[in-house]
C-alpha positions as CSV (number, residue, x, y, z in Angstrom):
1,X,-13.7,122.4,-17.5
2,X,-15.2,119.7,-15.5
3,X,-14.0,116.9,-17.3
4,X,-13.4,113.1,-15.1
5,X,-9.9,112.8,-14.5
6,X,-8.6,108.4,-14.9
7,X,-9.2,107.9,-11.3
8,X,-12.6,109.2,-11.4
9,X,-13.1,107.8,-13.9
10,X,-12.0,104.2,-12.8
11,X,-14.0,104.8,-9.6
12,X,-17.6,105.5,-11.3
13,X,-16.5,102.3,-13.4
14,X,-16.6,100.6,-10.1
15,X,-19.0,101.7,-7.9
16,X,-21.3,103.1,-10.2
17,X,-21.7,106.3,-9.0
18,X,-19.7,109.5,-8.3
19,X,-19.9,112.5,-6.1
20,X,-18.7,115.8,-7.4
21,X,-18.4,118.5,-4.9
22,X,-18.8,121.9,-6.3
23,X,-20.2,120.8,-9.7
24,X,-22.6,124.0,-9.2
25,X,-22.1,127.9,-7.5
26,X,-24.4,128.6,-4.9
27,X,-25.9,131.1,-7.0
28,X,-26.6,128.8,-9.7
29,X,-28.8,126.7,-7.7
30,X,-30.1,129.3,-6.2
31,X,-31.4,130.7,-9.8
32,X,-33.2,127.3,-10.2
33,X,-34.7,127.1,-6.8
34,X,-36.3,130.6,-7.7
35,X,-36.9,129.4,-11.1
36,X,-39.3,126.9,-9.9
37,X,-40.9,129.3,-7.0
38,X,-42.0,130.6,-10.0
39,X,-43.2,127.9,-12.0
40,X,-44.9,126.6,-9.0
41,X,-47.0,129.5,-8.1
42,X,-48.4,129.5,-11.6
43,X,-48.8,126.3,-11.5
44,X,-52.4,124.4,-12.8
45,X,-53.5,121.7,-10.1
46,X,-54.3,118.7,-12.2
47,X,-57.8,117.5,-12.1
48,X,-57.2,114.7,-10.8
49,X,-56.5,116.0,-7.7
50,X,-59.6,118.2,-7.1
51,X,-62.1,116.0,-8.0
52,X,-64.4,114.5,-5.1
53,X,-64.6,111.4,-5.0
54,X,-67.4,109.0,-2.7
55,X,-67.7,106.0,-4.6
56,X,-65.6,103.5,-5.8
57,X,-66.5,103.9,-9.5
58,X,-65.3,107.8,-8.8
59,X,-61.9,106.3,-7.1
60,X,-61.2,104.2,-9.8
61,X,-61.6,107.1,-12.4
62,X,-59.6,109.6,-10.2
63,X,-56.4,107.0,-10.0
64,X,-57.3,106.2,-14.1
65,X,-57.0,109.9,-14.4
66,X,-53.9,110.2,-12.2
67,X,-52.1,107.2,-14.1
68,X,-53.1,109.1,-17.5
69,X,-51.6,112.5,-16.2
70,X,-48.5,110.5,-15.7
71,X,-48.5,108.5,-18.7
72,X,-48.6,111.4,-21.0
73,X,-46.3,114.0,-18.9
74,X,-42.8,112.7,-20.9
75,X,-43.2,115.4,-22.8
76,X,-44.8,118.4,-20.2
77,X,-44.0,120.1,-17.3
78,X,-46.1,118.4,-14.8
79,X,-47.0,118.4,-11.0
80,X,-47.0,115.7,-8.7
81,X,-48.1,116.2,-4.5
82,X,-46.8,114.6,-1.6
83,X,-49.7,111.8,-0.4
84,X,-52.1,113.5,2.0
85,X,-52.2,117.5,1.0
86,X,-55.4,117.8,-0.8
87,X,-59.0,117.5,1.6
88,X,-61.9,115.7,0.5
89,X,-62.8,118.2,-1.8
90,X,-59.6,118.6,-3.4
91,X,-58.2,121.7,-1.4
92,X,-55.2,122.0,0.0
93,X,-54.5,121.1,3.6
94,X,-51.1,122.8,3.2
95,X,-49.2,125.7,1.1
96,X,-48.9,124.8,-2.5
97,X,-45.5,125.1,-2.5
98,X,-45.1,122.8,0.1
99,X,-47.1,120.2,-0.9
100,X,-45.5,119.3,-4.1
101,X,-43.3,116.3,-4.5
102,X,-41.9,116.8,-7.9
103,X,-42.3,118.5,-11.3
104,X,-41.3,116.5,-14.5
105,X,-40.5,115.3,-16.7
106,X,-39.4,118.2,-19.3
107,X,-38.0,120.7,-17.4
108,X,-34.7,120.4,-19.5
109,X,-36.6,121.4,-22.9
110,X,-39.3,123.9,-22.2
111,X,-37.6,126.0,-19.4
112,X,-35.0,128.2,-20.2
113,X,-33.1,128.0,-17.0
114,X,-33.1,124.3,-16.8
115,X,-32.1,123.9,-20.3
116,X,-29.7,125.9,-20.0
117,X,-28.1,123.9,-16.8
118,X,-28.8,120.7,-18.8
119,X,-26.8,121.9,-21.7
120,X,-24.1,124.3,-20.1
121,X,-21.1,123.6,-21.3
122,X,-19.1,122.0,-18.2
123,X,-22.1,119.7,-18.3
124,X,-21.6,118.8,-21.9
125,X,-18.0,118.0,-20.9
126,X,-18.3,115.9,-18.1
127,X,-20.2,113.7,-20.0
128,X,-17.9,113.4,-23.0
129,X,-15.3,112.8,-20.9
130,X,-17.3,109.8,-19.9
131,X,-17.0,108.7,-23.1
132,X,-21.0,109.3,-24.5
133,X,-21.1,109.3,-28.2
134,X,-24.6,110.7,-28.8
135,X,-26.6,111.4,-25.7
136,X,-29.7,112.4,-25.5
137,X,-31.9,113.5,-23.1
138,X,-34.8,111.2,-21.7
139,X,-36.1,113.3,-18.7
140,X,-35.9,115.5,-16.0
141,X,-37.6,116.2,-12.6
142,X,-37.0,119.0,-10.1
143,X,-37.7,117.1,-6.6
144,X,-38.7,119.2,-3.5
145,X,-38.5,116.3,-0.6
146,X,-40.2,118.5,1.6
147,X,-39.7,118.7,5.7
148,X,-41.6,116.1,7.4
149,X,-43.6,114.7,4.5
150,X,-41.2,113.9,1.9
151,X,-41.6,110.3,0.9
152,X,-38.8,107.8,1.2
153,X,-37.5,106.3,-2.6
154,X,-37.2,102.6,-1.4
155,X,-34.3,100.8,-3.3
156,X,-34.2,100.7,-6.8
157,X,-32.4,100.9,-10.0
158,X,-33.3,103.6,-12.7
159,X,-32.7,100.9,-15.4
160,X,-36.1,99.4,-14.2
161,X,-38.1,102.2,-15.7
162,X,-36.0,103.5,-18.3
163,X,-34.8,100.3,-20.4
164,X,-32.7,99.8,-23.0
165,X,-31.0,97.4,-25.0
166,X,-28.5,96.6,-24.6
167,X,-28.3,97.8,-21.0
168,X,-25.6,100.0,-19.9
169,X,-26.7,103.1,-21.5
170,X,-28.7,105.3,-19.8
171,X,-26.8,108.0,-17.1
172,X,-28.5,109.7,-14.2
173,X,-27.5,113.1,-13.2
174,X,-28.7,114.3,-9.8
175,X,-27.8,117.8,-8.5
176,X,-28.1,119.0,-4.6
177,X,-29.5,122.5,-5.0
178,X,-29.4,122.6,-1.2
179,X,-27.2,120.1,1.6
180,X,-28.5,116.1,1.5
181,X,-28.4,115.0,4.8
182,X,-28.7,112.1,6.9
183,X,-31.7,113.7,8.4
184,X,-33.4,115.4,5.1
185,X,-33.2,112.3,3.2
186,X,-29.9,111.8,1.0
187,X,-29.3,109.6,-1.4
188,X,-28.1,106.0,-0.4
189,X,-26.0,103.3,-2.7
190,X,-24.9,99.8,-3.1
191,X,-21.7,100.1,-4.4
192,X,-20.9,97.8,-7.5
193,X,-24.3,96.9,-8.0
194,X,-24.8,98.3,-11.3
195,X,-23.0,94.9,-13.5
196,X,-25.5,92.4,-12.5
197,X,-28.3,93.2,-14.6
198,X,-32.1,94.3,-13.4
199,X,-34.5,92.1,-11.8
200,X,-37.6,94.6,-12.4
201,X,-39.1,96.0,-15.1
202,X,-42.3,98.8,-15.3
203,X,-43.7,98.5,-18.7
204,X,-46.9,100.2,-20.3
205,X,-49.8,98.0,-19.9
206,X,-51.4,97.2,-23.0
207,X,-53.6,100.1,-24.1
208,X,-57.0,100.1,-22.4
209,X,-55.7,98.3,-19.3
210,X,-57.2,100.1,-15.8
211,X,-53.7,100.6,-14.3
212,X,-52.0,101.7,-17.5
213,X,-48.2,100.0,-16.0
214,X,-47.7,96.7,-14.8
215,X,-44.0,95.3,-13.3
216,X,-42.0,92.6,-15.0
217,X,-40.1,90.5,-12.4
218,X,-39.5,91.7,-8.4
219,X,-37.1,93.9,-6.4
220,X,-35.1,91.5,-4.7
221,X,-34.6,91.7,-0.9
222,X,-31.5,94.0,-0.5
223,X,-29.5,94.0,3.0
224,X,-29.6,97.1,4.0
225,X,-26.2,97.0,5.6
226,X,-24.9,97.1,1.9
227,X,-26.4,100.8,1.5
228,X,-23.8,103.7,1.8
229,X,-24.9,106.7,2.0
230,X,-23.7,110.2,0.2
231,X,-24.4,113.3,2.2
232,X,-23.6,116.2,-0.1
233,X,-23.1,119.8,-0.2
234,X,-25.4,122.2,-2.3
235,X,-24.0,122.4,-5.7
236,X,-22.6,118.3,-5.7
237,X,-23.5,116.8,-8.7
238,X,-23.6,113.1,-8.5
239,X,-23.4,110.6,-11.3
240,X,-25.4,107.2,-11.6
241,X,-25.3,104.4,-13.4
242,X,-28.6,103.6,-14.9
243,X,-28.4,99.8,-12.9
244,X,-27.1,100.4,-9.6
245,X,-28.9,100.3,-6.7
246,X,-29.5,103.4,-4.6
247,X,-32.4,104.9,-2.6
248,X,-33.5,107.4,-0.2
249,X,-35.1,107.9,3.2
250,X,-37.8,109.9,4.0
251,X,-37.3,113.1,4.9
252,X,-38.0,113.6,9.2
253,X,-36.2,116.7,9.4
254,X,-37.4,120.3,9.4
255,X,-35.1,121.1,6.5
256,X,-36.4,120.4,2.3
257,X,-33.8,118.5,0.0
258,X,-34.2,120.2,-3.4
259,X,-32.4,118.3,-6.4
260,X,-33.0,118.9,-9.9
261,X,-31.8,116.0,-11.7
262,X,-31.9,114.1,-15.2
263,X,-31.8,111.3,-17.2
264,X,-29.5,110.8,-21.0
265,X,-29.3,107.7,-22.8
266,X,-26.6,106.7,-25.1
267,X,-28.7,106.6,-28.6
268,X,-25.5,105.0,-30.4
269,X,-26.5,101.6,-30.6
270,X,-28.9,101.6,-28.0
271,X,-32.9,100.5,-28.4
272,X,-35.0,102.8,-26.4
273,X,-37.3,99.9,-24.9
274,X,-41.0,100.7,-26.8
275,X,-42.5,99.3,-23.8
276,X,-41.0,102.0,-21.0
277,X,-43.5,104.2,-19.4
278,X,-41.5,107.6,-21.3
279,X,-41.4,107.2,-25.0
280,X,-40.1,110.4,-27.5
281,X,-43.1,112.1,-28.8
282,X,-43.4,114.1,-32.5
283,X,-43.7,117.3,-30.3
284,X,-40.4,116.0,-27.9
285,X,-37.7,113.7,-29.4
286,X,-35.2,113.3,-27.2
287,X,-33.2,116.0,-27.5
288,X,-29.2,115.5,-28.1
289,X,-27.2,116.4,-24.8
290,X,-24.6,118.2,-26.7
291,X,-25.6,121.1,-28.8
């Protein structure tokens, strides 16, 4: 089974991440990558991104209805684009498939092949040998960081948007389903970062509020000669700590950078913050992790 061994174990203690190799068979990724061919061609283009829009009123209801389709997409499987794909009149400039950024955020409870990666056994054993009591899942998102136009994630930490009391509790696991690279964007982290708390917060604006999120505090200025990146292999798994700092770079290459990756939280004595962006729904608690 996968389980940590002590010097794993000691060394996501202190850097607050770890790289498993091999987590996944090539074939297994490759089921999920054609899983979500599949999702994407049937996909339903929001309406938010086909409306026309001239005047500012319009704008402002487009991004109202674009924040809303967020907002509400905890408990969906949902589409985001890549910045620039759609015309004026909401077509596509490029192929569909290539024009998405992500889809989220329940992946991991209404698709059979994702929940069944979520839950698979040697997944339910890494994390107990991490020492989770009762974890449960918050989210998931299949990312596509597509050639050429695949946005950068400047530096954050996951805790920001997914807060809980105490901190400490919440787990992020990111899976390659084809080589990160230096050129095709791969993760970057600040090792240790992850025991000195969170300077930012992204909260739910009070209902009826424009924006519909609003940021508590600041990303700190972070030397980027602290970064280290972690070029992986298709089928790596890599473990983060919901506070430490990590990031990505935009992807130049000519090469995508699929990951499918997920979020669990610790419910055993943890508060799930009731002003994060993601709350459980009555149709989607969070599901427990170990079934």
């Amino acid at each position: 089974m996968a389980c940590l061994n002590p010097v794993q174990l000691q060394k996501f203690q202190e850097d607050g991440f770890l790289v498993l190799e091999g987590f996944l068979s090539a074939e297994e990724c490759v089921a999920m990558q054609r899983r979500i061919g599949e999702i994407v061609a049937e996909m339903e283009v929001p309406l938010h991104c086909r409306t026309e829009f001239s005047t500012q009123g319009e704008e402002q209801l487009r991004m109202q209805g674009s924040t809303d389709y967020f907002l509400s997409s905890g408990d969906k499987i949902r589409f985001f684009f890549e910045k620039g794909v759609f015309d004026k009149k909401g077509n596509f400039l490029v192929p569909p498939e290539k024009a998405i950024n992500k889809v989220a955020h329940a992946l991991h409870a209404y698709d059979p092949v994702f929940k069944r990666v979520t839950h698979s056994p040697k997944m339910q054993a890494l994390v107990r040998s991490l020492g989770l009591q009762k974890p449960v899942v918050v989210q998931s998102m299949y990312i596509f960081k597509q050639p050429h136009i695949g946005g950068e994630a400047s530096s954050h930490q996951d805790a920001t948007f997914l807060y809980t009391e105490p901190l400490g509790r919440v787990l992020g696991v990111w899976i390659a389903l084809e080589d990160a690279t230096l050129e095709n964007g791969c993760l970057w982290f600040i090792p240790g970062s992850h025991t000195s708390g969170v300077e930012r917060r992204m909260v739910r604006a009070p209902a009826g509020s424009v924006s519909g999120l609003s940021f508590l505090g600041s990303e700190p200025a972070r030397d980027d000669s602290l970064f280290v990146p972690t070029p992986v292999q298709r089928g790596a798994l890599i473990l983060i700590h919901g506070e430490v700092v990590h990031k990505s770079e935009a992807n130049l290459s000519d090469r995508s950078r699929h990951a499918y990756t997920f979020h669990l939280m610790e419910a055993s004595g943890t508060t799930w913050s009731p002003e994060n962006w993601l709350q459980p729904t009555a149709e989607l608690p969070f599901p427990p992790l170990y079934t």
